[in-house]
mmCIF file of the N, C-alpha and C atoms, coordinates in Angstrom:
data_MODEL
# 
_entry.id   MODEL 
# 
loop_
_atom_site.group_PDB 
_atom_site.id 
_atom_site.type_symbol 
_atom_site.label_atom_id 
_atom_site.label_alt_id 
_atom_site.label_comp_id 
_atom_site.label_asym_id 
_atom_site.label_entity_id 
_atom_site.label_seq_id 
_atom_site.pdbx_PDB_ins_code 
_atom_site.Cartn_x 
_atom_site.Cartn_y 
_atom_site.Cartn_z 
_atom_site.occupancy 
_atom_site.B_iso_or_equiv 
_atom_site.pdbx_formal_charge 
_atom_site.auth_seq_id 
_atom_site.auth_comp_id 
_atom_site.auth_asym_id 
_atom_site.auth_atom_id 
_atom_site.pdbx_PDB_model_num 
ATOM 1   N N  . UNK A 1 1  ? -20.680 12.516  218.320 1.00 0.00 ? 1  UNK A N  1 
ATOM 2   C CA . UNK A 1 1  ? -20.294 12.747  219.689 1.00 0.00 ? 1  UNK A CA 1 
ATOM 3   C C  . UNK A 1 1  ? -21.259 13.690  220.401 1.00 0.00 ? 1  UNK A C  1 
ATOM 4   N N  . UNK A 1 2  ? -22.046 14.147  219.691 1.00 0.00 ? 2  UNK A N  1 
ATOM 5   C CA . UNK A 1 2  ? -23.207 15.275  220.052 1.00 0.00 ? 2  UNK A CA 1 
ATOM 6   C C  . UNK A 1 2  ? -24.170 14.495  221.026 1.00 0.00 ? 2  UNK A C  1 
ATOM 7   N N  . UNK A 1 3  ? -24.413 12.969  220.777 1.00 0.00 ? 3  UNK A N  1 
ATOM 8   C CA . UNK A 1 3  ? -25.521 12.789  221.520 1.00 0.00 ? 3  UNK A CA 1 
ATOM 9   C C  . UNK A 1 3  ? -26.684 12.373  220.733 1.00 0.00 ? 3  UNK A C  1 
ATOM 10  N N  . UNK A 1 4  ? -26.719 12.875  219.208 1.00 0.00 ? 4  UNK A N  1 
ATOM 11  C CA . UNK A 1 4  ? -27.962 12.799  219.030 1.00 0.00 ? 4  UNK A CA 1 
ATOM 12  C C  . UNK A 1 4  ? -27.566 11.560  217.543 1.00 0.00 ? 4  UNK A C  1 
ATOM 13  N N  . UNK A 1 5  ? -29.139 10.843  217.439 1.00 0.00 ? 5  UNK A N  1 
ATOM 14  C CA . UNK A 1 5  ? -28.984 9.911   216.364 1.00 0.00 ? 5  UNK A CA 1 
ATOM 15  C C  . UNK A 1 5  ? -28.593 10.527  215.239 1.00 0.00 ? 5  UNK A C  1 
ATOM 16  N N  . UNK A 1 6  ? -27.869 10.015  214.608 1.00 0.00 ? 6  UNK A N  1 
ATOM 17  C CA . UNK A 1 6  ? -27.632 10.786  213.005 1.00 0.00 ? 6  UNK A CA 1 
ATOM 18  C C  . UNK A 1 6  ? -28.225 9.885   211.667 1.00 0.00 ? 6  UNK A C  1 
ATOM 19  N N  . UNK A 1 7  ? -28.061 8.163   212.207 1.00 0.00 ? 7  UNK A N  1 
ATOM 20  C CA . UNK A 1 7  ? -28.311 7.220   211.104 1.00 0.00 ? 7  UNK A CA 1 
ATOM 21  C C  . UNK A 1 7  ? -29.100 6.015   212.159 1.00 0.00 ? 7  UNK A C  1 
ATOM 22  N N  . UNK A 1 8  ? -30.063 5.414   211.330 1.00 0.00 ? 8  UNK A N  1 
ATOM 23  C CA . UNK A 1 8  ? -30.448 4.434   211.664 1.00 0.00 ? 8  UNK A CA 1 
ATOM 24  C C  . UNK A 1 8  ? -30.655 3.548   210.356 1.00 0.00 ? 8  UNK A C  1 
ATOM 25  N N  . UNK A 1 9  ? -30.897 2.275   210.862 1.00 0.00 ? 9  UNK A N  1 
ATOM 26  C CA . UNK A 1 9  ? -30.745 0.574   209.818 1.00 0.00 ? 9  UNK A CA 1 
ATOM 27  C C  . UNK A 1 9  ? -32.030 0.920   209.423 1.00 0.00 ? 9  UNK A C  1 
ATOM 28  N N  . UNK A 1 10 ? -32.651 0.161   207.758 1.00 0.00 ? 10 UNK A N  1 
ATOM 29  C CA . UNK A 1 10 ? -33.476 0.145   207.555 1.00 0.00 ? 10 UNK A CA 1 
ATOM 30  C C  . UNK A 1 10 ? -34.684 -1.197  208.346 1.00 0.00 ? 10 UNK A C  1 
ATOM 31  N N  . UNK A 1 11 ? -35.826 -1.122  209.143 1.00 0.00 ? 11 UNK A N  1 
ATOM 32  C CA . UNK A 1 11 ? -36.620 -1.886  209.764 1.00 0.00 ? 11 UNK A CA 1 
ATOM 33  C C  . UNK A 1 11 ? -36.010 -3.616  209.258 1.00 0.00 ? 11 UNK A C  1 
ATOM 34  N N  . UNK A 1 12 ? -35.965 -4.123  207.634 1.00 0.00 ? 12 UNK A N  1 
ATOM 35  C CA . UNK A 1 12 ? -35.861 -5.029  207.830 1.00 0.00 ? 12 UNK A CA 1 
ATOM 36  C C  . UNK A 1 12 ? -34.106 -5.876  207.913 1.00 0.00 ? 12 UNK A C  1 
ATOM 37  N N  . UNK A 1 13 ? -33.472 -4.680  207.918 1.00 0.00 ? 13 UNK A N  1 
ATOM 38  C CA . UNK A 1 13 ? -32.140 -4.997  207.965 1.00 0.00 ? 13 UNK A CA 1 
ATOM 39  C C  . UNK A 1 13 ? -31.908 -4.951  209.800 1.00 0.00 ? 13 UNK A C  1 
ATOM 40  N N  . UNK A 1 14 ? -32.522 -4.529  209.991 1.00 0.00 ? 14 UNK A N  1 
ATOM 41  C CA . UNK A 1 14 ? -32.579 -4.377  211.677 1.00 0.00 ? 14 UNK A CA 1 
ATOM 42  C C  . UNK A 1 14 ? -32.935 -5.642  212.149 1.00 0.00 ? 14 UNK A C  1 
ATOM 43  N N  . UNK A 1 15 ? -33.939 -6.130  212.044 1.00 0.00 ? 15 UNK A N  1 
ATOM 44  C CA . UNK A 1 15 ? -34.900 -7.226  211.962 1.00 0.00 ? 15 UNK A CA 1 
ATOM 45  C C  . UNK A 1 15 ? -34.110 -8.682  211.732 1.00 0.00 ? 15 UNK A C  1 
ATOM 46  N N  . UNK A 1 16 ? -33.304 -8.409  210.677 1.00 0.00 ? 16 UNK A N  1 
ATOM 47  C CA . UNK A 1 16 ? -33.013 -9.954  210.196 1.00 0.00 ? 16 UNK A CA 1 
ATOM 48  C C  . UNK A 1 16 ? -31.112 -9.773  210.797 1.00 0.00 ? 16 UNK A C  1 
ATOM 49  N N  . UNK A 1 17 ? -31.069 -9.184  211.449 1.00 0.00 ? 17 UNK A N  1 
ATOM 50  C CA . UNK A 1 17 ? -29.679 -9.175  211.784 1.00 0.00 ? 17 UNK A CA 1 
ATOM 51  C C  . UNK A 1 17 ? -29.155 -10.164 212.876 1.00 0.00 ? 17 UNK A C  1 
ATOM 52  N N  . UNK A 1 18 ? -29.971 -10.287 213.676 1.00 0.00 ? 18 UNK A N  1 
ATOM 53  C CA . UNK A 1 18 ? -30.102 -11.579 215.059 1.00 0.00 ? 18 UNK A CA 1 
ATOM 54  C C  . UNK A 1 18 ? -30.261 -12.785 213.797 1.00 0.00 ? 18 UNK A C  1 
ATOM 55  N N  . UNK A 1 19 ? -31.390 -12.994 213.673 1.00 0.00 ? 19 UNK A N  1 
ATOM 56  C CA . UNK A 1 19 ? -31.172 -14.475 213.178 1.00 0.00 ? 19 UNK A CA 1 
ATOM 57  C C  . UNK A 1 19 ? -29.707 -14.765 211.820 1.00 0.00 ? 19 UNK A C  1 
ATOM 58  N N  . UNK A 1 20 ? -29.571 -13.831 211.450 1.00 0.00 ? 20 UNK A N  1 
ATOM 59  C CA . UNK A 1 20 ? -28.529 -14.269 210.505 1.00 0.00 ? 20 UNK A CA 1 
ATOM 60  C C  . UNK A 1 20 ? -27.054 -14.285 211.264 1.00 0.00 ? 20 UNK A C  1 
ATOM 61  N N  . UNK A 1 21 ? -27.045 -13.379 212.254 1.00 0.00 ? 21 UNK A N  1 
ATOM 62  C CA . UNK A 1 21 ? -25.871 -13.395 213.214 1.00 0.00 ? 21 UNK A CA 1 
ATOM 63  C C  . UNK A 1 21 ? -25.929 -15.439 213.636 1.00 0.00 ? 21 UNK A C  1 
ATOM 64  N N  . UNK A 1 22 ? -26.732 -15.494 214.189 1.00 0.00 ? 22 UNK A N  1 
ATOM 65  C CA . UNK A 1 22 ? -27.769 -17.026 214.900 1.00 0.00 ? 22 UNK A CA 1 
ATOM 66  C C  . UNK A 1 22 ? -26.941 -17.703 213.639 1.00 0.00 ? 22 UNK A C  1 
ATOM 67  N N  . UNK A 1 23 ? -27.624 -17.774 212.510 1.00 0.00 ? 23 UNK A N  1 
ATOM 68  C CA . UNK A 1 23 ? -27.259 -18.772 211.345 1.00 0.00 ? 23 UNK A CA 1 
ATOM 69  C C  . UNK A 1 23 ? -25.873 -19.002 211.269 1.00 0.00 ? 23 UNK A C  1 
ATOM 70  N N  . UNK A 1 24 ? -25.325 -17.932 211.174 1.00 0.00 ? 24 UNK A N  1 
ATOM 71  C CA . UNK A 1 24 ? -23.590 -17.686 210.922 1.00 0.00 ? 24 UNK A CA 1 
ATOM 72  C C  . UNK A 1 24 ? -22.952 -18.939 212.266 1.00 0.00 ? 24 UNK A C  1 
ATOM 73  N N  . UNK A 1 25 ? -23.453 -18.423 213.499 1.00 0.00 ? 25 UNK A N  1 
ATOM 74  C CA . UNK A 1 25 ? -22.788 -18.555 214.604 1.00 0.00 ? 25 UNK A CA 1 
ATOM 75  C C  . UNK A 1 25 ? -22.879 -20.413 214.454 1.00 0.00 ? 25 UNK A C  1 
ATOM 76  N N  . UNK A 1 26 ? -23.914 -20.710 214.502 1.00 0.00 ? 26 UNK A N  1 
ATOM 77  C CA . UNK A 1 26 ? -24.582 -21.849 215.198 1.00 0.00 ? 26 UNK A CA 1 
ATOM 78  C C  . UNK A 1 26 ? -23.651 -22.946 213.240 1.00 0.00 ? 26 UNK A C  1 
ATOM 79  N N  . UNK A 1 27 ? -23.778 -22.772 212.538 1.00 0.00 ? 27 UNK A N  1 
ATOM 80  C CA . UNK A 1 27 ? -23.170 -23.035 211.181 1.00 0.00 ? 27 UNK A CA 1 
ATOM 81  C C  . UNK A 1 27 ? -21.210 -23.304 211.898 1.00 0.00 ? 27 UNK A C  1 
ATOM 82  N N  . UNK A 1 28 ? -21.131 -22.105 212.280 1.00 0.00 ? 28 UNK A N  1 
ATOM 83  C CA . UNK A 1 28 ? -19.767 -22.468 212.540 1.00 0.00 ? 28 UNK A CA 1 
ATOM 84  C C  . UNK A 1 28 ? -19.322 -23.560 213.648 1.00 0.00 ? 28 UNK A C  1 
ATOM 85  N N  . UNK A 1 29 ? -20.451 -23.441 214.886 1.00 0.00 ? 29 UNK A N  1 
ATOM 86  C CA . UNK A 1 29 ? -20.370 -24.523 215.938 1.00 0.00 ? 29 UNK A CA 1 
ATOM 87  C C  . UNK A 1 29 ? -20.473 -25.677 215.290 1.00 0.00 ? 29 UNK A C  1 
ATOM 88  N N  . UNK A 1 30 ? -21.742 -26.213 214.368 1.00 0.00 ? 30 UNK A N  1 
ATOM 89  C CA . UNK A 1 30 ? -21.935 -27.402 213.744 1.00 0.00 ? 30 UNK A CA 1 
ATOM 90  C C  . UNK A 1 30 ? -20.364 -28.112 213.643 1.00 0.00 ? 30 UNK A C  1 
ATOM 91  N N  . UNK A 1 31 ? -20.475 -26.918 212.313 1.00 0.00 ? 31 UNK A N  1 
ATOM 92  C CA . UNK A 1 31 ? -18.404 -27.198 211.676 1.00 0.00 ? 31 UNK A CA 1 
ATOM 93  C C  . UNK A 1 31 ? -17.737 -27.743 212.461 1.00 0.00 ? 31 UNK A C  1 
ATOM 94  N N  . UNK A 1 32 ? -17.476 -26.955 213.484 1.00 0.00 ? 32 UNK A N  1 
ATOM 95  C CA . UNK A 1 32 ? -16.425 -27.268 214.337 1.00 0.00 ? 32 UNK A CA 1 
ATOM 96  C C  . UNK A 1 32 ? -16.483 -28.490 215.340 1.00 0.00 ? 32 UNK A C  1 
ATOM 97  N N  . UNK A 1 33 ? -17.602 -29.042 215.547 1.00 0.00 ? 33 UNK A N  1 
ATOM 98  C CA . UNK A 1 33 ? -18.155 -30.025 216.004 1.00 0.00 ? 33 UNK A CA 1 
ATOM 99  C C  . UNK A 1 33 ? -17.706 -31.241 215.355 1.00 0.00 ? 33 UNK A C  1 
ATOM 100 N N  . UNK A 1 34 ? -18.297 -30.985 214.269 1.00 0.00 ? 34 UNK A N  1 
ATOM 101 C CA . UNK A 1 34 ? -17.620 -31.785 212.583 1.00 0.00 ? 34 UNK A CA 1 
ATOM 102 C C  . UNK A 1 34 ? -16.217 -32.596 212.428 1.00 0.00 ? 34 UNK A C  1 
ATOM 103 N N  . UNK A 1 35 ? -15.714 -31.327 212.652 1.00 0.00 ? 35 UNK A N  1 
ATOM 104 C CA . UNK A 1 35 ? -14.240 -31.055 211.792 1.00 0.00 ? 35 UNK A CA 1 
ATOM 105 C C  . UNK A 1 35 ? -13.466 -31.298 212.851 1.00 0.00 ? 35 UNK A C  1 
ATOM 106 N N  . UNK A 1 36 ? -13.724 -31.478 214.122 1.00 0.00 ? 36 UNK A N  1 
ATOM 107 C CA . UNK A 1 36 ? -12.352 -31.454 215.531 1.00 0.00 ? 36 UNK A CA 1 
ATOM 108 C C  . UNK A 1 36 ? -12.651 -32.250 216.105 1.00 0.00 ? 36 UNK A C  1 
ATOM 109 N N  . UNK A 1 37 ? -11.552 -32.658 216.833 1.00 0.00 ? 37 UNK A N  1 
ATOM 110 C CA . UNK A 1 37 ? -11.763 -34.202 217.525 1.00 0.00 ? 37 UNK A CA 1 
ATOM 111 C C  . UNK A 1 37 ? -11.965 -33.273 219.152 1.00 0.00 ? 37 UNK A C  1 
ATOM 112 N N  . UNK A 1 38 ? -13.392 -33.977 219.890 1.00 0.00 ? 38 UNK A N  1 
ATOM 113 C CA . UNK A 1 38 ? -13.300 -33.137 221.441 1.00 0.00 ? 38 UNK A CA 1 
ATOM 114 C C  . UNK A 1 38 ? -12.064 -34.211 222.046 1.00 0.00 ? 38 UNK A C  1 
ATOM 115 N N  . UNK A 1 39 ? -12.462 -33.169 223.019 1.00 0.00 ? 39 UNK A N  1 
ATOM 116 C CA . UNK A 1 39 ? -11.226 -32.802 224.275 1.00 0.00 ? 39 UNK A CA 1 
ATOM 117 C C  . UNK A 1 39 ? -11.575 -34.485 224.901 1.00 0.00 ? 39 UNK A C  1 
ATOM 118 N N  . UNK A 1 40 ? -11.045 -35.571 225.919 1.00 0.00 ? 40 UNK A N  1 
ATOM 119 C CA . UNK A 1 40 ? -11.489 -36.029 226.658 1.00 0.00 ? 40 UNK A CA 1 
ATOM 120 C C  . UNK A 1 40 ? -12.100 -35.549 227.788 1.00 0.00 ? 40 UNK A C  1 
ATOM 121 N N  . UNK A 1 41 ? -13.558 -36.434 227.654 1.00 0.00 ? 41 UNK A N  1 
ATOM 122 C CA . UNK A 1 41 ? -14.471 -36.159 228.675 1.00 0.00 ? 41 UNK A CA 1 
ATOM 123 C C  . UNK A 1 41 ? -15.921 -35.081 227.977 1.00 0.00 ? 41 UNK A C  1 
ATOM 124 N N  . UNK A 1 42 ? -15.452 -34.363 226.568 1.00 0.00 ? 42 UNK A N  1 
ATOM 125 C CA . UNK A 1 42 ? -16.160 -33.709 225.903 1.00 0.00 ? 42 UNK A CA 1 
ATOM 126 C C  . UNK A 1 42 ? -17.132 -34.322 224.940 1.00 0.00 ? 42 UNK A C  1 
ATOM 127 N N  . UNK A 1 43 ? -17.342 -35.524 224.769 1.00 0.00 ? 43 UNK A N  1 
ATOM 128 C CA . UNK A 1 43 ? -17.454 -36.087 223.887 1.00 0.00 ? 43 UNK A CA 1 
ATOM 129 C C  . UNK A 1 43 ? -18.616 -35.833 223.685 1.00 0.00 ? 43 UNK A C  1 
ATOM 130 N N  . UNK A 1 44 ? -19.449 -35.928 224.459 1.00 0.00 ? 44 UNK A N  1 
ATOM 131 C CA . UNK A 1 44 ? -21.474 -35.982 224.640 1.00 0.00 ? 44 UNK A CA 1 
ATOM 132 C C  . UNK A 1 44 ? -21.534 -34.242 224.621 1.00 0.00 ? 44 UNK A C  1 
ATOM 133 N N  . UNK A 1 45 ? -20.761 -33.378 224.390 1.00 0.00 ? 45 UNK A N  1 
ATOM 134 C CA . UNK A 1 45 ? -21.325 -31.768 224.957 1.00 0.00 ? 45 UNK A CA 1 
ATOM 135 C C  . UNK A 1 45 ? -21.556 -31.224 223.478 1.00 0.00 ? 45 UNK A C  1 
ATOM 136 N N  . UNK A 1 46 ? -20.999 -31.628 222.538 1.00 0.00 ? 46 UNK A N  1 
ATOM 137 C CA . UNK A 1 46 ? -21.724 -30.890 221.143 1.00 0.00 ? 46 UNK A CA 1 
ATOM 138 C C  . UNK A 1 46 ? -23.083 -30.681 220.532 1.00 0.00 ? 46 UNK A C  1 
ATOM 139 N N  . UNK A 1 47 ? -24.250 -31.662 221.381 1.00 0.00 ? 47 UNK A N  1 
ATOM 140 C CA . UNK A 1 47 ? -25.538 -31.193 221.109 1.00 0.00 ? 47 UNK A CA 1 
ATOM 141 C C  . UNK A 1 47 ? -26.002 -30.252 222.224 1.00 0.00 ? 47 UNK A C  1 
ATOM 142 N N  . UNK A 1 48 ? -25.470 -30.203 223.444 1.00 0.00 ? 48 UNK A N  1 
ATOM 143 C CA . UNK A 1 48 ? -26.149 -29.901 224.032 1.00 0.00 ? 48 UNK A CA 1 
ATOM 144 C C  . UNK A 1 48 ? -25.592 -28.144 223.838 1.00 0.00 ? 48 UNK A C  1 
ATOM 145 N N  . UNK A 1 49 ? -24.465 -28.161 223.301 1.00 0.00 ? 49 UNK A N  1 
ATOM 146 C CA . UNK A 1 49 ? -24.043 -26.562 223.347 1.00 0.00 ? 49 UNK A CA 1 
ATOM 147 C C  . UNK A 1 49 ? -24.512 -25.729 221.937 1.00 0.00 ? 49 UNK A C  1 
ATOM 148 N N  . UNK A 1 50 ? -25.279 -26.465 221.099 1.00 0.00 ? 50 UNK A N  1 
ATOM 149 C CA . UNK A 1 50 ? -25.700 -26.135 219.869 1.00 0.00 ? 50 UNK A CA 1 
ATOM 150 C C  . UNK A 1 50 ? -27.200 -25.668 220.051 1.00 0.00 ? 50 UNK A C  1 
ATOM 151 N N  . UNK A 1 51 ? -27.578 -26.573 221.295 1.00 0.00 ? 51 UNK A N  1 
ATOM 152 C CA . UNK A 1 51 ? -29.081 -26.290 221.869 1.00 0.00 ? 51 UNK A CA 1 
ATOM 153 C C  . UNK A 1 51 ? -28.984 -25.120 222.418 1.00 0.00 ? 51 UNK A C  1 
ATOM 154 N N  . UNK A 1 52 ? -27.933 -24.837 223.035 1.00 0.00 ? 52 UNK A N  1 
ATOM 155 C CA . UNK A 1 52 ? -27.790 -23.552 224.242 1.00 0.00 ? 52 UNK A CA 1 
ATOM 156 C C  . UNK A 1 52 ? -27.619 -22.357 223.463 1.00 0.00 ? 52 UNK A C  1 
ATOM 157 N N  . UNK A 1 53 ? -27.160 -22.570 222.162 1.00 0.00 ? 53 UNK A N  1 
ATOM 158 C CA . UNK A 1 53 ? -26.790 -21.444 221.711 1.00 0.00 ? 53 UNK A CA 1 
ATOM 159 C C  . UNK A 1 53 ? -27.762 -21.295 220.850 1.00 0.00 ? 53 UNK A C  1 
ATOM 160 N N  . UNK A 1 54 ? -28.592 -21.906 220.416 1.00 0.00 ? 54 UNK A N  1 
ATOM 161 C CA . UNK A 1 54 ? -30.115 -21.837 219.676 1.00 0.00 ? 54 UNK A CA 1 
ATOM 162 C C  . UNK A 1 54 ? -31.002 -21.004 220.745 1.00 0.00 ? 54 UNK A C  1 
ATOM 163 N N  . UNK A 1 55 ? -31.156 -21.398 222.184 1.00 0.00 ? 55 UNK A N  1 
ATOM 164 C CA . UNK A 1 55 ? -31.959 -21.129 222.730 1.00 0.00 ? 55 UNK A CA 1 
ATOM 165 C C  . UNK A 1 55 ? -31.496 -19.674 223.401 1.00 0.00 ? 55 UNK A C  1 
ATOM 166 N N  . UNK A 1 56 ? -30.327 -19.426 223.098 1.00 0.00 ? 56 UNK A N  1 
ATOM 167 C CA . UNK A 1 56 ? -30.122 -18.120 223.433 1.00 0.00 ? 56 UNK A CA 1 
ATOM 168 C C  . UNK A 1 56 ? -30.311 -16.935 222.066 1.00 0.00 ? 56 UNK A C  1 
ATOM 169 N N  . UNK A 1 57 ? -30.210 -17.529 221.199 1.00 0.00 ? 57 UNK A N  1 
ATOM 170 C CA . UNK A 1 57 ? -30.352 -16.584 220.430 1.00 0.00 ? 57 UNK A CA 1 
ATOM 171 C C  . UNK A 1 57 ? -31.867 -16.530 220.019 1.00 0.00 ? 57 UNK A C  1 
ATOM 172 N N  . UNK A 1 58 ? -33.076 -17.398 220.414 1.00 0.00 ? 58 UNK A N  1 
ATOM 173 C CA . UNK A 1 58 ? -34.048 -17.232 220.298 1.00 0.00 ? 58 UNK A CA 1 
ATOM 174 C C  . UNK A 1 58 ? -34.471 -16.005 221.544 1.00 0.00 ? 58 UNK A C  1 
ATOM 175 N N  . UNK A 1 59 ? -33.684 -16.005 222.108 1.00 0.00 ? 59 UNK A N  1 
ATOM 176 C CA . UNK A 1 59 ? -34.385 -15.227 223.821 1.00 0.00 ? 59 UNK A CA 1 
ATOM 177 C C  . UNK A 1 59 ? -33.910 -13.670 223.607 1.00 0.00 ? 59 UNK A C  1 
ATOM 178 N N  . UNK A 1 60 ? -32.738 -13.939 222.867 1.00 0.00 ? 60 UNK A N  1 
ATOM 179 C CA . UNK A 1 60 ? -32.110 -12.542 222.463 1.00 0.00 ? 60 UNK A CA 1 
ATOM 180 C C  . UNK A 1 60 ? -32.871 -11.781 221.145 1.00 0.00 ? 60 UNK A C  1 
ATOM 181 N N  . UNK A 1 61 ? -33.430 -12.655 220.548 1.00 0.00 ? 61 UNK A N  1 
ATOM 182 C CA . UNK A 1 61 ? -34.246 -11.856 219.142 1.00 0.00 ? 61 UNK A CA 1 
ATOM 183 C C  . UNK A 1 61 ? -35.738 -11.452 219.780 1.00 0.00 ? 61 UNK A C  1 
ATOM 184 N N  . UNK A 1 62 ? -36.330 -12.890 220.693 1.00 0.00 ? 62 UNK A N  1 
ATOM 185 C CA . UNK A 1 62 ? -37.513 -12.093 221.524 1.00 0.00 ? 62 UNK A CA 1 
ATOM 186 C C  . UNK A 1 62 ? -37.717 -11.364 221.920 1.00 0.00 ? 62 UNK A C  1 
ATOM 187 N N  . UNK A 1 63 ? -36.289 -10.784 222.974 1.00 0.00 ? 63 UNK A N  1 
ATOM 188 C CA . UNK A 1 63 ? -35.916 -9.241  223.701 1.00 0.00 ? 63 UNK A CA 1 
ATOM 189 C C  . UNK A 1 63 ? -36.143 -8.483  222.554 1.00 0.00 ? 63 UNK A C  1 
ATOM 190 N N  . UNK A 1 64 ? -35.497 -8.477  221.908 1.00 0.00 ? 64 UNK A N  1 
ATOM 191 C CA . UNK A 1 64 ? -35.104 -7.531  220.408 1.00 0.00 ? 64 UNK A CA 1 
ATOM 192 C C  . UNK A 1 64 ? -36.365 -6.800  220.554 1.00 0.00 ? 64 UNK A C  1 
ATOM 193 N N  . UNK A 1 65 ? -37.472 -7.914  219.721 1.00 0.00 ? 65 UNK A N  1 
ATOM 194 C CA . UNK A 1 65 ? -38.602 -7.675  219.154 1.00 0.00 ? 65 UNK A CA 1 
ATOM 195 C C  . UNK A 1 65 ? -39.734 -7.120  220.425 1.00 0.00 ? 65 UNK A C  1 
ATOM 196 N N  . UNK A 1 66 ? -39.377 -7.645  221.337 1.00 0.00 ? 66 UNK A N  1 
ATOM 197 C CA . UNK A 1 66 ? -40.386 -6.916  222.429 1.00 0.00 ? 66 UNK A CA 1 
ATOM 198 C C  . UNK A 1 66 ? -39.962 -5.695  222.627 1.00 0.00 ? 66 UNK A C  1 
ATOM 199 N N  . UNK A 1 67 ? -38.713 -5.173  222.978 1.00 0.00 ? 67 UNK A N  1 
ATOM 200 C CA . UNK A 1 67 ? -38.599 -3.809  223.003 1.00 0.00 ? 67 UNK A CA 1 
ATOM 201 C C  . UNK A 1 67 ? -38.814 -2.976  221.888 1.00 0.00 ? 67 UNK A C  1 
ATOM 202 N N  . UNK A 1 68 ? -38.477 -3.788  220.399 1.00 0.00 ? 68 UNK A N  1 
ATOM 203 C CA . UNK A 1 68 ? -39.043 -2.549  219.438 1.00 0.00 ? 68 UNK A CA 1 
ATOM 204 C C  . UNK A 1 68 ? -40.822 -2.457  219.697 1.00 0.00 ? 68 UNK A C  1 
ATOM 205 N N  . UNK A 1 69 ? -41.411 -3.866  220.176 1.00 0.00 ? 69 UNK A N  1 
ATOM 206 C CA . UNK A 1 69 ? -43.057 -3.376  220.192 1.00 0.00 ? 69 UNK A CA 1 
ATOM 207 C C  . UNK A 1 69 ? -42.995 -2.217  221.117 1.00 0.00 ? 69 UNK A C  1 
ATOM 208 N N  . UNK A 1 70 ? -42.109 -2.254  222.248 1.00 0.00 ? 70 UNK A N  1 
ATOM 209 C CA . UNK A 1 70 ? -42.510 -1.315  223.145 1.00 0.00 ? 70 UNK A CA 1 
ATOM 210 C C  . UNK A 1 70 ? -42.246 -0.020  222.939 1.00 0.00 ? 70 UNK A C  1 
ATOM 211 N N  . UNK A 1 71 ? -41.092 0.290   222.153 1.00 0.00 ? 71 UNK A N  1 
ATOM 212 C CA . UNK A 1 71 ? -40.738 1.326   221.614 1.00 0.00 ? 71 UNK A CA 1 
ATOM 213 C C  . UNK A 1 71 ? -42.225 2.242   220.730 1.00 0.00 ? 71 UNK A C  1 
ATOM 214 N N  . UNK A 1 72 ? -42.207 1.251   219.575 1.00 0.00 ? 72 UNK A N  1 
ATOM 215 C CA . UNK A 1 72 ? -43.470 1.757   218.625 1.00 0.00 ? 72 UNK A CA 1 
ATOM 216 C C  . UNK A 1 72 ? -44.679 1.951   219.303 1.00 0.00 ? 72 UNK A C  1 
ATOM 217 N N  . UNK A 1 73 ? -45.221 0.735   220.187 1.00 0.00 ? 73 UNK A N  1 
ATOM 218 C CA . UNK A 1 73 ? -46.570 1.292   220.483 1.00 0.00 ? 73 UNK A CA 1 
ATOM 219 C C  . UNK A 1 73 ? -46.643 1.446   222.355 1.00 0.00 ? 73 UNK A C  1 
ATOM 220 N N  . UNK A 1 74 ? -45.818 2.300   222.389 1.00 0.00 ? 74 UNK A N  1 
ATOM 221 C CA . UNK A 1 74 ? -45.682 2.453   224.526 1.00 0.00 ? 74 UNK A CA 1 
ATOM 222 C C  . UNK A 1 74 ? -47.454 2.125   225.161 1.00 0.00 ? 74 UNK A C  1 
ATOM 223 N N  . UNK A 1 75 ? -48.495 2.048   224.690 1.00 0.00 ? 75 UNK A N  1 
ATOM 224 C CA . UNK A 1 75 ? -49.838 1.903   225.630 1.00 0.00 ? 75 UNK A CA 1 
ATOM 225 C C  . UNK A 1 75 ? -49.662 0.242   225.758 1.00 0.00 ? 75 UNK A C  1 
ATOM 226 N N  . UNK A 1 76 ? -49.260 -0.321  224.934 1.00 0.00 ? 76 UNK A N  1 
ATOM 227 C CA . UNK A 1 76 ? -49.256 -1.636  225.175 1.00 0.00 ? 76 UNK A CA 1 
ATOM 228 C C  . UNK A 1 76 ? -48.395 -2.674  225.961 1.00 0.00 ? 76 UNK A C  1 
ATOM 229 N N  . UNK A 1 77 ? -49.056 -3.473  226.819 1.00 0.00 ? 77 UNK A N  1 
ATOM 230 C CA . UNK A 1 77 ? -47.404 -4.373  227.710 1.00 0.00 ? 77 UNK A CA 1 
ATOM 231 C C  . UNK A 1 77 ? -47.505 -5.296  227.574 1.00 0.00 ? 77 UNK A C  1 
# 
């Protein structure tokens, strides 16, 4: 409650936490895709929401990784 860091993740546990979050997530959409009958009118939306959620979690690990570059080496943009 002080404010100040006390613990931080080790670099590659930091690192691999987006894409395995990604794996988990996108694994369970598949499934459920799989395993459930859609809604009417849903029928065609299971690739395209498997894409969306690929392509967001690629944009979200890019952020990730650009701000730790920016963090580590600030002269560079």
């Amino acid at each position: 409650m002080s404010g100040t860091v006390n613990w931080t993740a080790p670099r590659p546990l930091a690192l691999s936490f987006t894409p395995m979050l990604a794996g988990l997530v996108l694994v369970a959409a598949t499934a459920a895709t799989i395993m459930s009958e859609p809604r009417p009118g849903q029928e065609g939306m299971a690739v395209p929401v498997i894409l969306f959620l690929s392509a967001a979690f690629l944009a979200v690990h890019s952020l990730h990784l650009r701000l730790i570059s920016k963090l580590t080496n600030p002269t560079d943009s």
